[in-house]
PDB file of the backbone (N, CA, C, O) and the ligand in Angstrom, with CONECT records:
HET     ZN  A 101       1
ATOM      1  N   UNK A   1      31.317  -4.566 -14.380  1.00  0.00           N
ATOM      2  CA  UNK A   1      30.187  -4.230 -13.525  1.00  0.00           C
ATOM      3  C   UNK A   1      29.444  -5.478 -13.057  1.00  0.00           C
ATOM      4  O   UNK A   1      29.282  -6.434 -13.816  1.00  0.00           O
ATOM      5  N   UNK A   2      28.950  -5.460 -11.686  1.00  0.00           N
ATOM      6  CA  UNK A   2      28.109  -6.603 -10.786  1.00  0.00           C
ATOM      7  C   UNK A   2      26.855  -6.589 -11.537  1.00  0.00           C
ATOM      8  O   UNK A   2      26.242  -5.534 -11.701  1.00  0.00           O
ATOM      9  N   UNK A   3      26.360  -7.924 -12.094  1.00  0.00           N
ATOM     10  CA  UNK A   3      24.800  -7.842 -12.216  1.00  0.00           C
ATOM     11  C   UNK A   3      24.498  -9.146 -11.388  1.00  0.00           C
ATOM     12  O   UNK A   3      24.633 -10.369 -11.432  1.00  0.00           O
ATOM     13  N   UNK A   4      23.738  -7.576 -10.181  1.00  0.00           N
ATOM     14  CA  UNK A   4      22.971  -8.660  -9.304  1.00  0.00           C
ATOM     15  C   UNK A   4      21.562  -8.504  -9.239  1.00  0.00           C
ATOM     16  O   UNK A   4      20.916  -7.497  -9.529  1.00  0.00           O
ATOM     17  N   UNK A   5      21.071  -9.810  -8.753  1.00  0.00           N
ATOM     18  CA  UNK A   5      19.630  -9.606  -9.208  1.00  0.00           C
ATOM     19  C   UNK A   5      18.865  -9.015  -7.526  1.00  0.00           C
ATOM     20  O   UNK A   5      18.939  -9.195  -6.310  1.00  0.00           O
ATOM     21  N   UNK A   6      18.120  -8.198  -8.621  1.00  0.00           N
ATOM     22  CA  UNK A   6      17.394  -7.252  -7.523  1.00  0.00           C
ATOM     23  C   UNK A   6      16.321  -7.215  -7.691  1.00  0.00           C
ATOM     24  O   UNK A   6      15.883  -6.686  -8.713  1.00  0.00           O
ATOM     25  N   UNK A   7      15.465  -7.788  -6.710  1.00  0.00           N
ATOM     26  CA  UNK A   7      13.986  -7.720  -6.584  1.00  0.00           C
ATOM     27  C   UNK A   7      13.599  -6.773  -6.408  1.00  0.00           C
ATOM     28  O   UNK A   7      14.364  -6.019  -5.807  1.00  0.00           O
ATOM     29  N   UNK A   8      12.248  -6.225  -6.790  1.00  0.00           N
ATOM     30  CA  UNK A   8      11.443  -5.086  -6.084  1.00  0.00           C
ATOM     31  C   UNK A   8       9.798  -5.445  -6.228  1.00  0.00           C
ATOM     32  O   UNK A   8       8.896  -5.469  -7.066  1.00  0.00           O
ATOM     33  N   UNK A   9      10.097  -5.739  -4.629  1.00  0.00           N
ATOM     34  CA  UNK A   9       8.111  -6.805  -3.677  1.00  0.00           C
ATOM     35  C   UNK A   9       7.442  -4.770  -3.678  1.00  0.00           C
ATOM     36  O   UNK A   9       7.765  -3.642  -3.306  1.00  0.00           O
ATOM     37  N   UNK A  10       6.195  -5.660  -4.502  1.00  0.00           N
ATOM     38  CA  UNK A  10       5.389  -4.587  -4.282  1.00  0.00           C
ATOM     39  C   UNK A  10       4.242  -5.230  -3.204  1.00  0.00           C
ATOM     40  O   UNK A  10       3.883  -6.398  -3.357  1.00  0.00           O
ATOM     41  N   UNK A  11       3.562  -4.205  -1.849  1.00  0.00           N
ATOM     42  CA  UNK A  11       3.307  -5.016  -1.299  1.00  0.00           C
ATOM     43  C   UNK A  11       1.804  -3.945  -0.672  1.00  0.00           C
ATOM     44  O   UNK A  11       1.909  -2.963   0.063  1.00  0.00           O
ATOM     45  N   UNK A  12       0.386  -4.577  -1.288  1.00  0.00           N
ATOM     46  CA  UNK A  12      -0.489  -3.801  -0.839  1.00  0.00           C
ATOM     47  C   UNK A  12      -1.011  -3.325   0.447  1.00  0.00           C
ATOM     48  O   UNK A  12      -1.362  -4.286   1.131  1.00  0.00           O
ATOM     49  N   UNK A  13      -1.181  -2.262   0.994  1.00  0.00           N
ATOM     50  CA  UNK A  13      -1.893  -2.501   2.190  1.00  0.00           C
ATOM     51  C   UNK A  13      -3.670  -1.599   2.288  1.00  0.00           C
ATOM     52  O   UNK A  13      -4.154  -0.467   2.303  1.00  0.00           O
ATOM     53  N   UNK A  14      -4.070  -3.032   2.332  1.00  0.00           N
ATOM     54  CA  UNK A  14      -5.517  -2.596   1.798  1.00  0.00           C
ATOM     55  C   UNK A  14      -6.525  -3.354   2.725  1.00  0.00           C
ATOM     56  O   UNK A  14      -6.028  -4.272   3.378  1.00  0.00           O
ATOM     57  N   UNK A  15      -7.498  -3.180   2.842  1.00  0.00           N
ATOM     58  CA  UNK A  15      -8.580  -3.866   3.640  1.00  0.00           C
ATOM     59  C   UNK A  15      -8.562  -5.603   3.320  1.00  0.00           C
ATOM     60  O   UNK A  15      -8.737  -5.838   2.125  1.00  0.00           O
ATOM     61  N   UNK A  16      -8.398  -6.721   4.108  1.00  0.00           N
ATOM     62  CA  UNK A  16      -8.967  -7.577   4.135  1.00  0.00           C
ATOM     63  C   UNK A  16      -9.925  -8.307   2.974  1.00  0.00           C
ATOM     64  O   UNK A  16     -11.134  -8.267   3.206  1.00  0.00           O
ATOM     65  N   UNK A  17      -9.517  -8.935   1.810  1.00  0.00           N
ATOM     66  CA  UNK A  17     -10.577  -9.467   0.790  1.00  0.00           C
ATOM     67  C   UNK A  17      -9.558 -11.086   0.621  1.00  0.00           C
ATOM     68  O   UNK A  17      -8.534 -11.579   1.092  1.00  0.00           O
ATOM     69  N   UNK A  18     -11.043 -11.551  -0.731  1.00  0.00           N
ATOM     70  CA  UNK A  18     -10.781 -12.615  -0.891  1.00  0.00           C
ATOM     71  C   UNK A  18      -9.903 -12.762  -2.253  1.00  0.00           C
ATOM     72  O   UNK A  18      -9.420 -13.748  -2.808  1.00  0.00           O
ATOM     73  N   UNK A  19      -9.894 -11.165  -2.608  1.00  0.00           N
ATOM     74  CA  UNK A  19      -8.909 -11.092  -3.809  1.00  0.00           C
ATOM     75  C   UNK A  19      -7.353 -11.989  -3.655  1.00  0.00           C
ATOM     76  O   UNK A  19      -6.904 -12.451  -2.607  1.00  0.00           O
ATOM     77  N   UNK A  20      -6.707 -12.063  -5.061  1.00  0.00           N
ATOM     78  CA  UNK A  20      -5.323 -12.384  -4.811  1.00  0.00           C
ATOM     79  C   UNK A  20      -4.408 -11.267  -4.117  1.00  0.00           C
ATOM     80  O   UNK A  20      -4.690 -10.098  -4.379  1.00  0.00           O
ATOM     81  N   UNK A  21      -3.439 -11.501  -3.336  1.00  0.00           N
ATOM     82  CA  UNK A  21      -2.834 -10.243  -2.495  1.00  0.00           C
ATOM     83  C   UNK A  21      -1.977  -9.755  -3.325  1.00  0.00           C
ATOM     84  O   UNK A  21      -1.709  -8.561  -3.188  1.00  0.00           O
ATOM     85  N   UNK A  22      -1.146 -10.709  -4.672  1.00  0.00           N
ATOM     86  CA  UNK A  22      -0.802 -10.254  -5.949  1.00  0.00           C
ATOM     87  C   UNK A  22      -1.500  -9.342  -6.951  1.00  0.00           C
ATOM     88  O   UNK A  22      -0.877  -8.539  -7.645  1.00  0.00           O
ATOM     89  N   UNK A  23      -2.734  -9.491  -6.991  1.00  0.00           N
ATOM     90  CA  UNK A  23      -3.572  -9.005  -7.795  1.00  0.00           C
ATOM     91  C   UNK A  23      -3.497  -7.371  -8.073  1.00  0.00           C
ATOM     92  O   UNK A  23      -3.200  -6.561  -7.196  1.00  0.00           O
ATOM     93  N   UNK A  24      -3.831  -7.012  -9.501  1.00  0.00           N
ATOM     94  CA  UNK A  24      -4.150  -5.598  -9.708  1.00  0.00           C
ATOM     95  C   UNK A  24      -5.455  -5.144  -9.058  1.00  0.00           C
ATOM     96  O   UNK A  24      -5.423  -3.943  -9.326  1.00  0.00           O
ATOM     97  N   UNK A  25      -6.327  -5.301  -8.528  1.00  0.00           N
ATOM     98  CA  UNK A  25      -7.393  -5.133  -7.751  1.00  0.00           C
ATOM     99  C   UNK A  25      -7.129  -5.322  -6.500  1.00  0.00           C
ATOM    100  O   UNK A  25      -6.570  -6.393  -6.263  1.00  0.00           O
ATOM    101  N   UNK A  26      -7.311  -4.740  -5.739  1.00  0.00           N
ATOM    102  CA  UNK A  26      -7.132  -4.673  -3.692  1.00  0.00           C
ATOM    103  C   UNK A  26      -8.659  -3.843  -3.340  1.00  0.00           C
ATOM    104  O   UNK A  26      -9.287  -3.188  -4.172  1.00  0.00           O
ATOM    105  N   UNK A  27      -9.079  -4.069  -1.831  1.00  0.00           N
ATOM    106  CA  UNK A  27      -9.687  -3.583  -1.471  1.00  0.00           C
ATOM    107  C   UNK A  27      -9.585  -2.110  -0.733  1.00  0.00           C
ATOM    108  O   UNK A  27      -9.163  -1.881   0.401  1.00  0.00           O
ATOM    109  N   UNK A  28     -10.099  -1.172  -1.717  1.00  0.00           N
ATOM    110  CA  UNK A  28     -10.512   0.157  -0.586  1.00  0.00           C
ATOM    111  C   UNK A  28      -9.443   0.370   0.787  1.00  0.00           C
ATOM    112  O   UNK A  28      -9.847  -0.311   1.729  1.00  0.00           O
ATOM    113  N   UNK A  29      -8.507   0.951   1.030  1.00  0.00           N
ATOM    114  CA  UNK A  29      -8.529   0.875   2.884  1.00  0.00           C
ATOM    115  C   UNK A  29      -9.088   1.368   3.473  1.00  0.00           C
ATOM    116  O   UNK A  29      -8.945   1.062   4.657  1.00  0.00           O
ATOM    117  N   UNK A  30     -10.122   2.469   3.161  1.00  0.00           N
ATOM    118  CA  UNK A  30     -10.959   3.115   3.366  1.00  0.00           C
ATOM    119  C   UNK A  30     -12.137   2.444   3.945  1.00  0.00           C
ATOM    120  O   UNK A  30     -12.386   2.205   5.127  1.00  0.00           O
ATOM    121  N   UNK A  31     -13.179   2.050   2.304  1.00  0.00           N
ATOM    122  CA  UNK A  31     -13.948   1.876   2.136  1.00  0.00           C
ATOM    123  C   UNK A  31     -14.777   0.633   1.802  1.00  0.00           C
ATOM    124  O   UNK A  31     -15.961   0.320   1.931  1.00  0.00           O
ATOM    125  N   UNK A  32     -13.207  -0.194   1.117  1.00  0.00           N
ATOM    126  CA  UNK A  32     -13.643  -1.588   0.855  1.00  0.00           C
ATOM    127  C   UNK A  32     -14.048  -1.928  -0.148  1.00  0.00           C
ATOM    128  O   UNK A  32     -14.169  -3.119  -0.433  1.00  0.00           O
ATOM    129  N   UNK A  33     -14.444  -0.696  -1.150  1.00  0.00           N
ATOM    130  CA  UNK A  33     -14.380  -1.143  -2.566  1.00  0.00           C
ATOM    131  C   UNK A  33     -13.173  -1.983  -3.242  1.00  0.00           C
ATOM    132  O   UNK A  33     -12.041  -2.035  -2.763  1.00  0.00           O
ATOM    133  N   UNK A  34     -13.554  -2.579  -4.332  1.00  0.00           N
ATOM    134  CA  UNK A  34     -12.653  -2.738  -4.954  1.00  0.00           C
ATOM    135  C   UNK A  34     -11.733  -1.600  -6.235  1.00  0.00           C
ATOM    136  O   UNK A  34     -12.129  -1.089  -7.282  1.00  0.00           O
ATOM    137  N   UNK A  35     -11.110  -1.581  -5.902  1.00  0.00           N
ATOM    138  CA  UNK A  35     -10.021  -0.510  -6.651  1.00  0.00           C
ATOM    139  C   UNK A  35      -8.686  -1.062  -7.363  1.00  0.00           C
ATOM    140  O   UNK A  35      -8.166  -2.119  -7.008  1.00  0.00           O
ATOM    141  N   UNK A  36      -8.108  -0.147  -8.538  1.00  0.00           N
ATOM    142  CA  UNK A  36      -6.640  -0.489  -8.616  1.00  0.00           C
ATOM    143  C   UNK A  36      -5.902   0.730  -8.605  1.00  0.00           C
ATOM    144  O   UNK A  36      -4.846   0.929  -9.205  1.00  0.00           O
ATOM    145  N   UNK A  37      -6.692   1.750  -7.694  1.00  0.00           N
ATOM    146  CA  UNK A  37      -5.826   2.746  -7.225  1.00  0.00           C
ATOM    147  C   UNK A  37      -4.859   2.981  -6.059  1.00  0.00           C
ATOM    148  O   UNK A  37      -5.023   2.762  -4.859  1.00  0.00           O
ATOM    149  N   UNK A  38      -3.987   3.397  -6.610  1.00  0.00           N
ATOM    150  CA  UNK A  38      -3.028   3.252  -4.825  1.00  0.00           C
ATOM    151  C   UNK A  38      -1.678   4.234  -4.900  1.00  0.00           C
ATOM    152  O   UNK A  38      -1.002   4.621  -5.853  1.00  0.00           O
ATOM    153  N   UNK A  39      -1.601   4.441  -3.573  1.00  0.00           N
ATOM    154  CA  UNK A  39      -0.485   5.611  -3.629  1.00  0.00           C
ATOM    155  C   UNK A  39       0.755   5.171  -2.679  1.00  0.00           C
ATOM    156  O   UNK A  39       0.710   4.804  -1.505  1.00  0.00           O
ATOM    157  N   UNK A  40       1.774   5.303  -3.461  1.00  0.00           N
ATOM    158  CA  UNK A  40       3.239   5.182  -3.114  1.00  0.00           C
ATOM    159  C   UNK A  40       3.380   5.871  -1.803  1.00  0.00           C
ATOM    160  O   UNK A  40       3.461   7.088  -1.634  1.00  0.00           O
ATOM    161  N   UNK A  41       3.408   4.562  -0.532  1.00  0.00           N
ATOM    162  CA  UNK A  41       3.866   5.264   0.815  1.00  0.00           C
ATOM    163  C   UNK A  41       4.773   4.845   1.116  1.00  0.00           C
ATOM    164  O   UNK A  41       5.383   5.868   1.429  1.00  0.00           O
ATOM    165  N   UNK A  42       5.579   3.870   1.331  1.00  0.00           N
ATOM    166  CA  UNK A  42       7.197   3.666   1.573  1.00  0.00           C
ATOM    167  C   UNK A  42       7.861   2.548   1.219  1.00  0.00           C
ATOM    168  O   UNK A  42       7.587   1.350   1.296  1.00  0.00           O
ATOM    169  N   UNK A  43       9.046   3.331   0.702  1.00  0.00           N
ATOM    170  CA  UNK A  43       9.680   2.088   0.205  1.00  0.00           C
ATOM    171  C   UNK A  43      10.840   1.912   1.375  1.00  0.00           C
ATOM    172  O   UNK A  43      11.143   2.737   2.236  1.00  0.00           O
ATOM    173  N   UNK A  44      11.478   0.420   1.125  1.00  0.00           N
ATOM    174  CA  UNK A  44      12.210   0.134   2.284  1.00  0.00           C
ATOM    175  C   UNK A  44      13.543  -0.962   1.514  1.00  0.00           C
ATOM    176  O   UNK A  44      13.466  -2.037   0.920  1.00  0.00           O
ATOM    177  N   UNK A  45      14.431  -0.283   1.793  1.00  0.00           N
ATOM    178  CA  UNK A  45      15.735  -1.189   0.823  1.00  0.00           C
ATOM    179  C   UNK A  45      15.925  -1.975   1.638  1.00  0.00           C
ATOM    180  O   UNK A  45      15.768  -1.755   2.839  1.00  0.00           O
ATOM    181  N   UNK A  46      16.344  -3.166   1.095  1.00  0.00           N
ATOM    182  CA  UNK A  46      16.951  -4.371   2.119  1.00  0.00           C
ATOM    183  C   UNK A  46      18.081  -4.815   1.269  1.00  0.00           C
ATOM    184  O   UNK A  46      18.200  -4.016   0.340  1.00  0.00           O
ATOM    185  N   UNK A  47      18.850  -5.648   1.218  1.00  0.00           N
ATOM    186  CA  UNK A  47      20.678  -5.747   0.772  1.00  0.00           C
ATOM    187  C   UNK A  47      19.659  -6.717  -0.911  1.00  0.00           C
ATOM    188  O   UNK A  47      20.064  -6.619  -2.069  1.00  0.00           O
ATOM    189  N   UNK A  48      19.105  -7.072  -0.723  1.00  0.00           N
ATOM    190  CA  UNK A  48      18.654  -7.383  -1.818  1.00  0.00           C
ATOM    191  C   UNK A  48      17.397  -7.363  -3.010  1.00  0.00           C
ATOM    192  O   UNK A  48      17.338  -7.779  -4.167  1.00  0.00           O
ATOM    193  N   UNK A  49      16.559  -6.751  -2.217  1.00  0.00           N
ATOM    194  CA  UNK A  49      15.673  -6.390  -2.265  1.00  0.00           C
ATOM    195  C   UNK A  49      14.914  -4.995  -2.046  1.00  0.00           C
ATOM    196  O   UNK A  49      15.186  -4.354  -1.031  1.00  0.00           O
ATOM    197  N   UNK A  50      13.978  -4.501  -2.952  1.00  0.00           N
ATOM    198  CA  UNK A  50      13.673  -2.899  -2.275  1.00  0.00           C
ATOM    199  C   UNK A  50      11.824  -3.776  -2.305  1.00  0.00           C
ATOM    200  O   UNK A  50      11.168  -4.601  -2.941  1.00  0.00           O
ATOM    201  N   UNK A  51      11.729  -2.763  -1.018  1.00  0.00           N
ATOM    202  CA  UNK A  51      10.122  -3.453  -0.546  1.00  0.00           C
ATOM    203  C   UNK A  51       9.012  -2.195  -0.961  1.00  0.00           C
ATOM    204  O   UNK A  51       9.057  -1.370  -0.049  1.00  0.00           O
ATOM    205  N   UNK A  52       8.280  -1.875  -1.758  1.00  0.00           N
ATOM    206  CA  UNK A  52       7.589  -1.214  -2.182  1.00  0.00           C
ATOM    207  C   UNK A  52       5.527  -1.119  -1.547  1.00  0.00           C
ATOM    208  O   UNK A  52       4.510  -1.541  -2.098  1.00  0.00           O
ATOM    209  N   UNK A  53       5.711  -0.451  -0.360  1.00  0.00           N
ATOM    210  CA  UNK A  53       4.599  -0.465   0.240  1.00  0.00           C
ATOM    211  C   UNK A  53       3.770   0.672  -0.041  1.00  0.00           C
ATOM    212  O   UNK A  53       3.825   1.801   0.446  1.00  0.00           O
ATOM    213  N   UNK A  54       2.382  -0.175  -1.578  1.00  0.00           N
ATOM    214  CA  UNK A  54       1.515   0.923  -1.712  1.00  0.00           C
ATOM    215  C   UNK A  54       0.029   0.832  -0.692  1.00  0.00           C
ATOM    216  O   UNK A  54      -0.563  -0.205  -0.394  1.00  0.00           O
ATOM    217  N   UNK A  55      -0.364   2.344  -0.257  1.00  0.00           N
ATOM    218  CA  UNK A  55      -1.640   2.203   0.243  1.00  0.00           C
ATOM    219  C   UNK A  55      -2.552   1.912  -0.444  1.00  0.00           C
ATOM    220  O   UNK A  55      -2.484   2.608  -1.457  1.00  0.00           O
ATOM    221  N   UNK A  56      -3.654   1.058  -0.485  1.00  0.00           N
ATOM    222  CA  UNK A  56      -4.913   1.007  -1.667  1.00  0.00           C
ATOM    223  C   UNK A  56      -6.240   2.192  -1.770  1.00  0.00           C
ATOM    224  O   UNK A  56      -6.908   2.026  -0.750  1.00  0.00           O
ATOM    225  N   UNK A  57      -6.642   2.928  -2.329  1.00  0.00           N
ATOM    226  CA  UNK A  57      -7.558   3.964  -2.279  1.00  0.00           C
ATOM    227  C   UNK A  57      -7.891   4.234  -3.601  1.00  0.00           C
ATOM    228  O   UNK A  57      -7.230   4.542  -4.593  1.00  0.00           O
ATOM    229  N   UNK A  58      -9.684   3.950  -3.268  1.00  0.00           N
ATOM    230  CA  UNK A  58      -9.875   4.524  -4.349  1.00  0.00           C
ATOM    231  C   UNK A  58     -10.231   5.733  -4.993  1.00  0.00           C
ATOM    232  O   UNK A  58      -9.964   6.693  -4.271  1.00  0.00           O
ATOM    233  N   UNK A  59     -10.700   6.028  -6.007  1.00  0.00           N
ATOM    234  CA  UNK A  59     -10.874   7.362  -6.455  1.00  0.00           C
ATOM    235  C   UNK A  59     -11.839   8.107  -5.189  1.00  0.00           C
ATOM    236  O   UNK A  59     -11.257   8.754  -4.318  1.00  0.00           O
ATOM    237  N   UNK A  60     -12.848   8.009  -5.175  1.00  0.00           N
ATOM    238  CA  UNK A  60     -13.503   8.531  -4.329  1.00  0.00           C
ATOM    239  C   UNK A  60     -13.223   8.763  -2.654  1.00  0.00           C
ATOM    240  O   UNK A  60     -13.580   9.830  -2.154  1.00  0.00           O
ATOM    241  N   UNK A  61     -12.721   7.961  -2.010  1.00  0.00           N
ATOM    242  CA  UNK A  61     -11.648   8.236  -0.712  1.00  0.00           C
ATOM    243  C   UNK A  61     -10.567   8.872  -1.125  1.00  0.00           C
ATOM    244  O   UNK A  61     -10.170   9.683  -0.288  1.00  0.00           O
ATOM    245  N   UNK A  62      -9.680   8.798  -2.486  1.00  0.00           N
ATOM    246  CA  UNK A  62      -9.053   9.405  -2.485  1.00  0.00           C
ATOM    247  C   UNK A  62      -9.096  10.973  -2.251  1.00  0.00           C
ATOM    248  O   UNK A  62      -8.365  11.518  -1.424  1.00  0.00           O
ATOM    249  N   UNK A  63      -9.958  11.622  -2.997  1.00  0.00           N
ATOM    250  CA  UNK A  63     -10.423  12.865  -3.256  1.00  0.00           C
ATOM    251  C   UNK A  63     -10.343  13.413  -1.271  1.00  0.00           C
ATOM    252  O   UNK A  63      -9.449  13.997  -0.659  1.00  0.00           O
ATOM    253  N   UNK A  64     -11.461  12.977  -0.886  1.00  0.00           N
ATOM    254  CA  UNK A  64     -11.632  13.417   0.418  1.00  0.00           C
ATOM    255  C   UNK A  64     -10.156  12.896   1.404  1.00  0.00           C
ATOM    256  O   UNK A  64     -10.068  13.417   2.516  1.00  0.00           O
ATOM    257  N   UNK A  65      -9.284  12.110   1.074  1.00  0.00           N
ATOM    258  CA  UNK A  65      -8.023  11.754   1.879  1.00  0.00           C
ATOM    259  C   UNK A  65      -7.219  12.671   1.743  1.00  0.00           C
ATOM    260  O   UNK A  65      -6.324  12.816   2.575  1.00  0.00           O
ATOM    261  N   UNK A  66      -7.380  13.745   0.358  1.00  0.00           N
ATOM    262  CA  UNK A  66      -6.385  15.046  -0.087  1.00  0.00           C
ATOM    263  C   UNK A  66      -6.486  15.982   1.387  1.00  0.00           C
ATOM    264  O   UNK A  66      -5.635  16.400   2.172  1.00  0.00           O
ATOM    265  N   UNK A  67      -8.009  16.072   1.315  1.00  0.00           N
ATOM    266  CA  UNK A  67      -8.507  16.506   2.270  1.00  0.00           C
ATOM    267  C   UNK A  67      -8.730  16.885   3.307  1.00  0.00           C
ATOM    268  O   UNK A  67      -8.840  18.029   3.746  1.00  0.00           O
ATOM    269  N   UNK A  68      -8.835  15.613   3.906  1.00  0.00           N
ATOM    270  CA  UNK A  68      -9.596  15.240   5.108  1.00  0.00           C
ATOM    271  C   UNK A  68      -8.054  14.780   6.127  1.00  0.00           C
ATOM    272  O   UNK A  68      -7.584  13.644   6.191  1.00  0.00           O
ATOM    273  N   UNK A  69      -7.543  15.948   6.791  1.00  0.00           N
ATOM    274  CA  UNK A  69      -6.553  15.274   7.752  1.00  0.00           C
ATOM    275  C   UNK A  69      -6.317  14.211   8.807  1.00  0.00           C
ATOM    276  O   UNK A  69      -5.345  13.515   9.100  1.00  0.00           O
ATOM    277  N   UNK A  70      -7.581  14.337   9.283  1.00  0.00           N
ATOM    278  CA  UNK A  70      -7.899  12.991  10.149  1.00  0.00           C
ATOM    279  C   UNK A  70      -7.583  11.705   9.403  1.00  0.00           C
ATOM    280  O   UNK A  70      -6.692  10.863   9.517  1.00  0.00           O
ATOM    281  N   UNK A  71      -8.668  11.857   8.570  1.00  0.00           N
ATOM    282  CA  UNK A  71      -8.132  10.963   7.505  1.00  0.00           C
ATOM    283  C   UNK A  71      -6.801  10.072   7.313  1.00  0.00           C
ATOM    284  O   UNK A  71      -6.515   8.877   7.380  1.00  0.00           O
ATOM    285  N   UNK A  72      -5.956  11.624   6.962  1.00  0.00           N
ATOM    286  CA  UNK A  72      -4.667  11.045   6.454  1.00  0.00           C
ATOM    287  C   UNK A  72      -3.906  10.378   7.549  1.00  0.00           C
ATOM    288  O   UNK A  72      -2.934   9.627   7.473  1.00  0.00           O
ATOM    289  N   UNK A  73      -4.583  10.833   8.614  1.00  0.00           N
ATOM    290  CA  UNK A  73      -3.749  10.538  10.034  1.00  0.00           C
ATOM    291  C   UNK A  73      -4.001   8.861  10.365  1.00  0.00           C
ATOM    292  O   UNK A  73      -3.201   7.954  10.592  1.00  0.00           O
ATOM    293  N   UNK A  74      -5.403   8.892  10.286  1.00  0.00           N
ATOM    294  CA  UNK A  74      -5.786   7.609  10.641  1.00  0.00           C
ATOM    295  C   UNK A  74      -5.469   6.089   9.243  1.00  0.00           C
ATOM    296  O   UNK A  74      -5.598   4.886   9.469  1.00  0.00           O
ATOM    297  N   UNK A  75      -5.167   6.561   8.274  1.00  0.00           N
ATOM    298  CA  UNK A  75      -4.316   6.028   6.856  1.00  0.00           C
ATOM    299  C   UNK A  75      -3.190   5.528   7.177  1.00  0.00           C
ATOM    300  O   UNK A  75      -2.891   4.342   7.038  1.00  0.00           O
ATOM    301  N   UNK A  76      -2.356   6.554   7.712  1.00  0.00           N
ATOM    302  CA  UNK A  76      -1.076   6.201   7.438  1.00  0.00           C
ATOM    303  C   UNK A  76      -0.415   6.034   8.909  1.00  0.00           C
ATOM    304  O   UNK A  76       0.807   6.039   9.059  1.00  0.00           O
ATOM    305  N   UNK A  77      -1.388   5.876  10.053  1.00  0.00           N
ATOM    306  CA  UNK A  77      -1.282   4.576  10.883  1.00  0.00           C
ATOM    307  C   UNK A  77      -1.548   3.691  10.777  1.00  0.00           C
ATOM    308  O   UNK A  77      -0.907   2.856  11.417  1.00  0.00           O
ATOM    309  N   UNK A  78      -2.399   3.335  10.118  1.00  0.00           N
ATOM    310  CA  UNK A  78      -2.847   1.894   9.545  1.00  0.00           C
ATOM    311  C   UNK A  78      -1.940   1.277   8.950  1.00  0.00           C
ATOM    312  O   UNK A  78      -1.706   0.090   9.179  1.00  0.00           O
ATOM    313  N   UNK A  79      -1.143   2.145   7.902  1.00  0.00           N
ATOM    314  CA  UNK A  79      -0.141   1.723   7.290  1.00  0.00           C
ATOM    315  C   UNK A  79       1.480   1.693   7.760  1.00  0.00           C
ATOM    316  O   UNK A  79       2.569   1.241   7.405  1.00  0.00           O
ATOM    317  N   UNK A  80       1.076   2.210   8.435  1.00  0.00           N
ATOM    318  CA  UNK A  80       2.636   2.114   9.713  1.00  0.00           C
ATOM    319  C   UNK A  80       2.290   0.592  10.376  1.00  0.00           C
ATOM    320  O   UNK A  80       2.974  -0.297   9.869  1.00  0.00           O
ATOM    321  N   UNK A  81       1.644   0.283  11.091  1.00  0.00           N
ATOM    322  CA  UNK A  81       1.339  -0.725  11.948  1.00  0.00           C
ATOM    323  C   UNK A  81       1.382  -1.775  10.709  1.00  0.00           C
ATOM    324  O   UNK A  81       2.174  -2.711  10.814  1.00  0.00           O
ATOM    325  N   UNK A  82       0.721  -1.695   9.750  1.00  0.00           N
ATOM    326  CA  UNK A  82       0.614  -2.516   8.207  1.00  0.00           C
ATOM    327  C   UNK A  82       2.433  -3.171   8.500  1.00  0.00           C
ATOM    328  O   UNK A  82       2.813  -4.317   8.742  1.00  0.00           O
ATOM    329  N   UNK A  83       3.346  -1.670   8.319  1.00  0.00           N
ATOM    330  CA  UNK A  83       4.001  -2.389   7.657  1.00  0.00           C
ATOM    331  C   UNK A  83       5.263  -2.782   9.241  1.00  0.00           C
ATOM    332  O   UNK A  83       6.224  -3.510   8.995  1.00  0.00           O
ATOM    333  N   UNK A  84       5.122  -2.341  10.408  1.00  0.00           N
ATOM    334  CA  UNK A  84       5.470  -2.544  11.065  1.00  0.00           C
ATOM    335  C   UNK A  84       5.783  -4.589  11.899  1.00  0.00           C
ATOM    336  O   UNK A  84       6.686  -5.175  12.496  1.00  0.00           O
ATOM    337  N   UNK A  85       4.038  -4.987  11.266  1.00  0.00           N
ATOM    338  CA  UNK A  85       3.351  -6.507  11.633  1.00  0.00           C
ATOM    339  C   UNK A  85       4.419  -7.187  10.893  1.00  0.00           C
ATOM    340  O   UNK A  85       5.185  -8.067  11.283  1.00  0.00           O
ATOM    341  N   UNK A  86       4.283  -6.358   9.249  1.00  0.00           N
ATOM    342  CA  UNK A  86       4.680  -7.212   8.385  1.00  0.00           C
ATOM    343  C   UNK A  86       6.317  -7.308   8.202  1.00  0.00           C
ATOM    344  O   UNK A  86       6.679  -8.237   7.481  1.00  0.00           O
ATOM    345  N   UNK A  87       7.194  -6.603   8.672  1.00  0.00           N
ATOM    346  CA  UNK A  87       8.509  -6.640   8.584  1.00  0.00           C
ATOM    347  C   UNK A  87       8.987  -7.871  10.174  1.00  0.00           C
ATOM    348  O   UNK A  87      10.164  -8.142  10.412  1.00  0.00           O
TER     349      UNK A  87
HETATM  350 ZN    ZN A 101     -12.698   3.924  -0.868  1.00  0.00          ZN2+
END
């Protein structure tokens, strides 16, 4: 059997801070708090790599993002375009 090495980039998409972009803390995409909550929106295989793009949200946006469809709409364009820039 092949052992090849396989990365997996976890990669936040969160509001703009002066945090590390590594860091367990990201900002809110919402709101701008600081949070280390975040929800699994797409992953993307590449021949060596799988790219793991979480949204950042915290508890309290979260609740109302269950919610709030606009919301989710206006989220996960953000995070389309997020990951659209970034590929
Ligand atoms: Zn928030």
């Amino acid at each position: 059997m092949e052992k090849e090495k396989y990365e997996i980039l976890y990669i936040p998409i969160c509001l703009s801070s002066s945090l590390p972009k590594t860091g367990w803390i990201q900002s809110c995409i919402n709101c701008g708090h600081f949070t280390s909550k975040f929800i699994d929106f797409k992953e993307i295989n590449c021949i060596s790599k799988k790219k793991i793009f979480q949204i950042i949200i915290c508890k309290d946006c979260c609740k109302t993002f269950k919610k709030d469809l606009k919301l989710q709409k206006k989220i996960y364009e953000y995070a389309n375009d997020f990951i659209n820039l970034y590929q």
